[in-house]
N, C-alpha and C positions, 0 to 999 in steps of 0.2 A: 725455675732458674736456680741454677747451684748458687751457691755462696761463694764470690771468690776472695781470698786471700789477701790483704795489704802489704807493703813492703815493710815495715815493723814484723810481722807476722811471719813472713818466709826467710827473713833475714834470721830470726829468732831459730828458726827450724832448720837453717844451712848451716846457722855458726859463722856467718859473715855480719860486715859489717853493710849498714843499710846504701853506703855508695857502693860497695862492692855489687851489690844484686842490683844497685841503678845502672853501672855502666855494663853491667852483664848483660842487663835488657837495653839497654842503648847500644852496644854489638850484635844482636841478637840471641846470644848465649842459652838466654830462658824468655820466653814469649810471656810479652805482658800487654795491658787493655788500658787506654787510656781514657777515664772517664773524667767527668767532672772540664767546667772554662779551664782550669789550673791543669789538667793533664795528670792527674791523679794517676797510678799506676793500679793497676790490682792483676791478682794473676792466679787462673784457675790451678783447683789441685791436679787436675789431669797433665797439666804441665809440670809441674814439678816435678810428681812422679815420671814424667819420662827424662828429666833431669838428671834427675836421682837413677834413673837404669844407665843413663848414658854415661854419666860419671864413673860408675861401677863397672861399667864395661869396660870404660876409658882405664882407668885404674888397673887392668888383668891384663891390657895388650900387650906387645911387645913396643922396642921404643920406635921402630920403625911406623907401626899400625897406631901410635900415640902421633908422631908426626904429620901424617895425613891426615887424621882425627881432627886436630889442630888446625892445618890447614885448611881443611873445608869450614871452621867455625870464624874463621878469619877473613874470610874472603866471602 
C-alpha cells in the first residue's frame, strides 16, 4: 500500500489554502479517500499528479478549450 497524502500536505504542495483543496474534492476537482468514523480525507500521489498535468494543460488551451474544460469539471 502506497502512502497517501493528507490535506495539510497537498495543500502545502498546491499553494492553497486547506478549504480550497476541501471543496475541490467536494466538486470533485481532485479525487480524494475518505478514511477514518470522521471522514478524514487523504489523497493518493497518482492523483495529484494527474492534477498537476491537467492544470497545465488547462493553463496552454485557448479560452474557448478552457471553457469546456470548465464545464465538464462542473457538471
Amino acid at each position: 500500500i502506497k502512502p497517501m497524502l493528507t490535506v495539510k500536505d497537498v495543500a502545502r504542495l498546491l499553494h492553497v489554502h486547506v478549504n480550497t483543496l476541501r471543496r475541490w474534492s467536494d466538486q470533485g476537482i481532485i479525487r480524494a479517500y475518505r478514511i477514518t468514523r470522521r471522514g478524514d480525507r487523504r489523497f493518493r500521489q497518482e492523483d495529484i499528479a494527474r492534477f498537476l498535468t491537467e492544470y497545465d494543460e488547462f493553463n496552454h488551451n485557448t479560452p474557448a478549450e478552457k471553457s469546456a474544460s470548465l464545464a465538464r469539471h462542473i457538471t
